[in-house]
N, C-alpha and C positions, 0 to 999 in steps of 0.2 A: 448200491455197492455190488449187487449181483450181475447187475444189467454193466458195470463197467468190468468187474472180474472177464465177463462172458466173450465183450469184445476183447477184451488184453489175448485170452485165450483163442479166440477167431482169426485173430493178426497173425501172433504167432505161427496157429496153424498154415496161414496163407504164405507164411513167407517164409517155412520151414519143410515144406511136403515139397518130394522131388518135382512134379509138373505145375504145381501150384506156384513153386518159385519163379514162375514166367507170368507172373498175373499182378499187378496195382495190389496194392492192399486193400481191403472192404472199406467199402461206403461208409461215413459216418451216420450220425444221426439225420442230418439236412440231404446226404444224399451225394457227399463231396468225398474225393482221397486226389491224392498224387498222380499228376499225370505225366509230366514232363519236365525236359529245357530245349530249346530248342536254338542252335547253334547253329552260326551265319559261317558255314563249314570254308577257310579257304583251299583248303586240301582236303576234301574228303574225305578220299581213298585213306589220307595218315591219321585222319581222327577214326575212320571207321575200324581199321588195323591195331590202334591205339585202345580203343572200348572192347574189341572182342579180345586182345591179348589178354584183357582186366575182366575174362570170366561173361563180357554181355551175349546177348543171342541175338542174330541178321534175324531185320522182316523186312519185307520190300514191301510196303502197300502202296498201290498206285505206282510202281516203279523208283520207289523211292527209297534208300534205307534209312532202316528205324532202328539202334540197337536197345535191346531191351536189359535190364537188370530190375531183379526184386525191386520193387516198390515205384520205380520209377521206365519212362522213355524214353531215350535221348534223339532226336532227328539232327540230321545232320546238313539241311539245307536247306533254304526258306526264300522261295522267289527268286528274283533278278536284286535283293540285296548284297552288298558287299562286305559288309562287317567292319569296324573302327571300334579297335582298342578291346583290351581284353575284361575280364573281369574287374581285374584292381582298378581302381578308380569307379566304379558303378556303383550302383543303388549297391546291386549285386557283388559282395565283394568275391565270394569264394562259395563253394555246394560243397557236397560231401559223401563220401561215400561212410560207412563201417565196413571190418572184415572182423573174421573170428580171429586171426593173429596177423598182425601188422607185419612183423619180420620173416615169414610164412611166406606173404602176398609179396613182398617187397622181394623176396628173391626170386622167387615164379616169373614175377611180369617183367622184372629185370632180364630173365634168362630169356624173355619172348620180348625183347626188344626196346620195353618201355622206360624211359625214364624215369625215376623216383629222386626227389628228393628228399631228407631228412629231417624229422620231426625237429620243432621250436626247443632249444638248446638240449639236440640229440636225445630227443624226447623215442625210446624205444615203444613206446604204444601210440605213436603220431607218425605219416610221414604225409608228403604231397607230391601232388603229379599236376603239371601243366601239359594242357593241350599242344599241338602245334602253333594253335593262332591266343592263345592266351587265357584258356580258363582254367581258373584255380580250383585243385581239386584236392579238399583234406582227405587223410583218410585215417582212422579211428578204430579203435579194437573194443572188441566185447567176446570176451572168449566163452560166453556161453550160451553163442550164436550157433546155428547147425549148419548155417550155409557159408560158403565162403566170404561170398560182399553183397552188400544190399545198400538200398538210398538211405541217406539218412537224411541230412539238412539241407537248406539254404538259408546261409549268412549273409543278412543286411548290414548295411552300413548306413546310420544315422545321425544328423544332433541329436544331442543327448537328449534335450527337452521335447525332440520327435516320437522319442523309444518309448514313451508309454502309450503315445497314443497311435501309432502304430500297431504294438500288442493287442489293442484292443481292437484297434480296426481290422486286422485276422482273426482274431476269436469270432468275432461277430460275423464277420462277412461270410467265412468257411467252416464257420461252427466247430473252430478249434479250442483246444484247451489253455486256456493260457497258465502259467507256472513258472518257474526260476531251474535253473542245470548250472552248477557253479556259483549262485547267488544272481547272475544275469538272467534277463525275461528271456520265456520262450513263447511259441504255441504250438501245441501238439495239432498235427493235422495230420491223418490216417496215410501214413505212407511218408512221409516228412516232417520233422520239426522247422519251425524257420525262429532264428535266433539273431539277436540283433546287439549289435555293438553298436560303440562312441565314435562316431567320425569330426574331425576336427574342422574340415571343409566340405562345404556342398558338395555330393558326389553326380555323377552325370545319369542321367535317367540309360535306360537298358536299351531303350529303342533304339535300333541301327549297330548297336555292338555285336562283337562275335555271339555273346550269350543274348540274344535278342530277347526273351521271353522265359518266361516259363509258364507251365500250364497243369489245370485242375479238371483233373477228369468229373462230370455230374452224371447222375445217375438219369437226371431226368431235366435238361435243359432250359426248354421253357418253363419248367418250375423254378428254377434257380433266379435265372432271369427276371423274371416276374419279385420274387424273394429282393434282389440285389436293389433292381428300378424305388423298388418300394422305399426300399432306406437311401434314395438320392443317389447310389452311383448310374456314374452314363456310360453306357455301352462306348467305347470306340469306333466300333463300324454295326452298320446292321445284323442282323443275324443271318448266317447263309451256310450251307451245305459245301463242305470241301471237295475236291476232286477225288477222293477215298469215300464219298458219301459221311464223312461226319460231321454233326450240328458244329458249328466254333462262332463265337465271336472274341472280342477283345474288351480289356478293360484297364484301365493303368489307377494300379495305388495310388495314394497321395504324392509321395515322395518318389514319383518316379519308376517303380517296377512294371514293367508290361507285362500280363496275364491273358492267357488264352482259355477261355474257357469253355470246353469241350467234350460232348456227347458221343462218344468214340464208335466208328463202325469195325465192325471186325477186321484186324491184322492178315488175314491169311496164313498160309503156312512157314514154319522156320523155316529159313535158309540152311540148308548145312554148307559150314564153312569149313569140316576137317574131314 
């Protein structure tokens, strides 16, 4: 109880202290938090304008932008792919952010350009924002947050007879927590919960959609790796060194979610954008 009190309290701190609010949440016990999603940007420049209006911070590593928000990454451009189809319909149906007051945030990003739409039957502690090219994005209140927005989830979309064992295949794989939010499974993983609903039909695997991936920062790569091999999953591609110099390879869930999992080399310095 001490040793999970201590990290509740370490999280916190991380995602609550002004320069610290620019950092992944801490490492769990295996060595994993939250690292990203990583979006098959058709317009850039309006997803980049869109994330920083919504509070994120520019890095360019490798020339590239990165916007940053508590707990998570977002990249905005991945190869010579093109992107097909947004969120809905995917493994991945929708991410998420929190903010400390949803009506607060929704007038702010309003007055800076962004679209909101409003919470499930005018739900004043829910609203959403879509991308330019289609990703869903909840957003969610906890009013006794100290910072404005932070990551919170990613929502899967499963058969129903998938969703437990699913739960367990994240608990295990990323040494998350698994538990219920609403009576629904979760798994708590250091900088994200991933939550999973009832889908009625096979949804389309991630690869090649706008939301193409997402990814789990390790603290220590080849250890993971070695960890993952051991319990039968296979790598996607070999292990190699990104043009940023960071460890990554790939790995896809059962049901379709592509995962990048990554030994992150340092970001460089923020961009100032104002």
């Amino acid at each position: 109880m001490k040793t999970h009190i201590f990290v509740v309290l370490l999280l916190a701190s991380a995602l609550t202290a002004g320069p610290a609010a620019a950092q992944p949440a801490p490492f769990n016990e295996i060595g994993v938090t939250m690292g990203h999603w990583h979006i098959v940007s058709r317009d850039m420049e309006a997803n980049k304008t869109l994330f920083l209006a919504m509070g994120g911070k520019l890095y360019m590593p490798g020339g590239n932008p990165l916007v940053m928000f508590p707990g998570v990454y977002i990249n905005l451009i991945l190869g010579t792919e093109k992107g097909d189809g947004g969120t809905v319909g995917s493994v991945v149906n929708h991410v998420g952010f929190i903010v400390d007051n949803v009506q607060k945030r929704v007038a702010q990003w309003k007055a800076a350009g962004v679209a909101v739409l409003p919470g499930n039957n005018n739900r004043l502690d829910q609203a959403f924002v879509v991308t330019p090219d289609g990703v869903r994005i909840e957003i969610l209140e906890d009013r006794t947050q100290s910072i404005p927005v932070r990551h919170e989830h990613v929502h899967l979309s499963l058969p129903e007879a998938e969703i437990p064992k699913a739960q367990a295949w994240y608990a295990k794989t990323f040494g998350g927590k698994a538990g219920t939010r609403n009576n629904a499974p979760v798994v708590d993983i250091p900088g994200v919960q991933i939550r999973f609903a009832r889908a009625d039909t096979k949804q389309a695997p991630t690869r090649g959609r706008i939301l193409d991936h997402i990814g789990f920062d390790v603290r220590d790569h080849a250890a993971f790796v070695r960890k993952i091999q051991a319990e039968g999953i296979r790598l996607d591609e070999p292990v190699r060194k990104s043009p940023t110099g960071s460890t990554i390879t790939y790995i896809t869930d059962p049901w379709g979610t592509r995962i990048e999992i990554i030994q992150r080399a340092p970001l460089g310095p923020q961009v100032q954008t104002q």
